[in-house]
N, C-alpha and C positions, 0 to 999 in steps of 0.2 A: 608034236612034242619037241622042246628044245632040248640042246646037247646040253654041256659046260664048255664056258666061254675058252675061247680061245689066245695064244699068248699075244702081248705085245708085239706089232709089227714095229723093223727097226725103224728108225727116224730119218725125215726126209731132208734133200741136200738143205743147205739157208738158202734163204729167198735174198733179195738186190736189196741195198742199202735203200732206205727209205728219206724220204725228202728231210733237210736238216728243220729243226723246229725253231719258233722262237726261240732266243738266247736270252734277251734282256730287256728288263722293263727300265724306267727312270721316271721318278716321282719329282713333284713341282721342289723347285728353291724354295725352304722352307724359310731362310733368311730374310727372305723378301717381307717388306714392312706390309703387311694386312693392313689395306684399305676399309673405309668407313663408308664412304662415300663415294658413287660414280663419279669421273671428272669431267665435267660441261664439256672440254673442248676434246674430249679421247684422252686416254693413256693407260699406263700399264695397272694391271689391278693384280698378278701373277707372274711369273715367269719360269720357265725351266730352262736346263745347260745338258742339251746332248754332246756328243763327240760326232765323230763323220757316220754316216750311213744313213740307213732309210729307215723313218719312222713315221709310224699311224699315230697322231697327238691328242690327247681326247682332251676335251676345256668344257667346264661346266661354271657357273656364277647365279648363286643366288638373288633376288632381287627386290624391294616392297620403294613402294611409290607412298610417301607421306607428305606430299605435295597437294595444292589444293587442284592444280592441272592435271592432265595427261601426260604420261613419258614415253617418250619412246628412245627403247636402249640398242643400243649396236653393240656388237663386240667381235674380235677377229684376233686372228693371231699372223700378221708381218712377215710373209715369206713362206708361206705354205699354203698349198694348191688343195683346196675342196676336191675330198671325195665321192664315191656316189655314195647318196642316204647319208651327206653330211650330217645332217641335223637342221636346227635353225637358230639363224646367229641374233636375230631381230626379236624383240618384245613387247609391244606395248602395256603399259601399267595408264590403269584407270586413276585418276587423282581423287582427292576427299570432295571435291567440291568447297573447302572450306570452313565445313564441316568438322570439328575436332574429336568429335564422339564415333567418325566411322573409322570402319577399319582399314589398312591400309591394303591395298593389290599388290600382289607379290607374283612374282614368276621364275621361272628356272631358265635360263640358256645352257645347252649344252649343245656339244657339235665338235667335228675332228676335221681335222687336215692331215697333208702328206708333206714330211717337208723332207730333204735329201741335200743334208750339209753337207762339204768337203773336208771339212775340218770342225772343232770342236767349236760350236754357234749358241747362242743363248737365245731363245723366242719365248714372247712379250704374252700374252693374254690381255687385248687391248678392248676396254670397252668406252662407250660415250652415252652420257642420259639425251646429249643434245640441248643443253641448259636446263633440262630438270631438276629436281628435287633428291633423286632418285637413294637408297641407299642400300649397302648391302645388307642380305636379311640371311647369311647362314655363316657360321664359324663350322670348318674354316670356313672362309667368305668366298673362297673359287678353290677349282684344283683343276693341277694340269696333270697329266700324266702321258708319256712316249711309251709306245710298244715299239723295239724297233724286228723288221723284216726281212728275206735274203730276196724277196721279190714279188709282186701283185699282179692279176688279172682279172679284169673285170668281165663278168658274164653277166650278159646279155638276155634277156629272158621274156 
């Protein structure tokens, strides 16, 4: 048989201040004139403006091949150091053959770096079809975005 419950024990001391969390994100320069088209020899297709510290950058670029060749696209972002499970920065897009009645190959890149300004820095989202066709296939047509961090480690597994 059970009693009736008994009172509230008082409350225990606080526990230790706990790790500081994310503080801030920053989303891509919206300013930035929206590309149509990859650029044959590289360049920017994106861009954002952090201040100093340390940030995880995430870049994605939509992409469709309406070329009668094969493309193959790069893209990278200038100054920041790939993390583990980057992602992948490379595409190939199959071309039409020719053909104007098929459909076009499209793909996604997306992928992050690590980059750690000193001061307030602007970084590119730089991609190249490598003289393809290639063009962007999603409005927006890329997005950057920084999470920035107080510190990383990587485990090992």
């Amino acid at each position: 048989m059970k009693g009736d419950k008994g009172d509230t024990g008082e409350t225990g001391p606080q526990g230790p201040e706990g790790p500081s969390g994310v503080s801030n994100v920053w989303l891509m320069d919206y300013t930035f004139p929206q590309v149509s088209e990859v650029p044959d020899a590289g360049g920017a297709i994106a861009r954002i403006n952090v201040p100093a510290g340390n940030f995880l950058v995430f870049a994605n670029a939509s992409f469709s091949n309406p070329g009668a060749a094969e493309a193959h696209v790069e893209c990278l972002i200038p100054g920041g150091v790939p993390g583990p499970s980057a992602g992948n920065r490379f595409v190939t897009l199959g071309g039409t053959g020719g053909n104007p009645s098929e459909l076009y190959d499209t793909a996604t890149i997306a992928f992050h770096v690590i980059v750690v300004p000193d001061a307030q820095q602007t970084f590119n989202l730089e991609c190249s079809d490598n003289g393809g066709e290639v063009t962007m296939a999603s409005v927006p047509k890329s997005t950057v975005t920084a999470l920035e961090f107080d510190s990383a480690s990587v485990i090992q597994g």
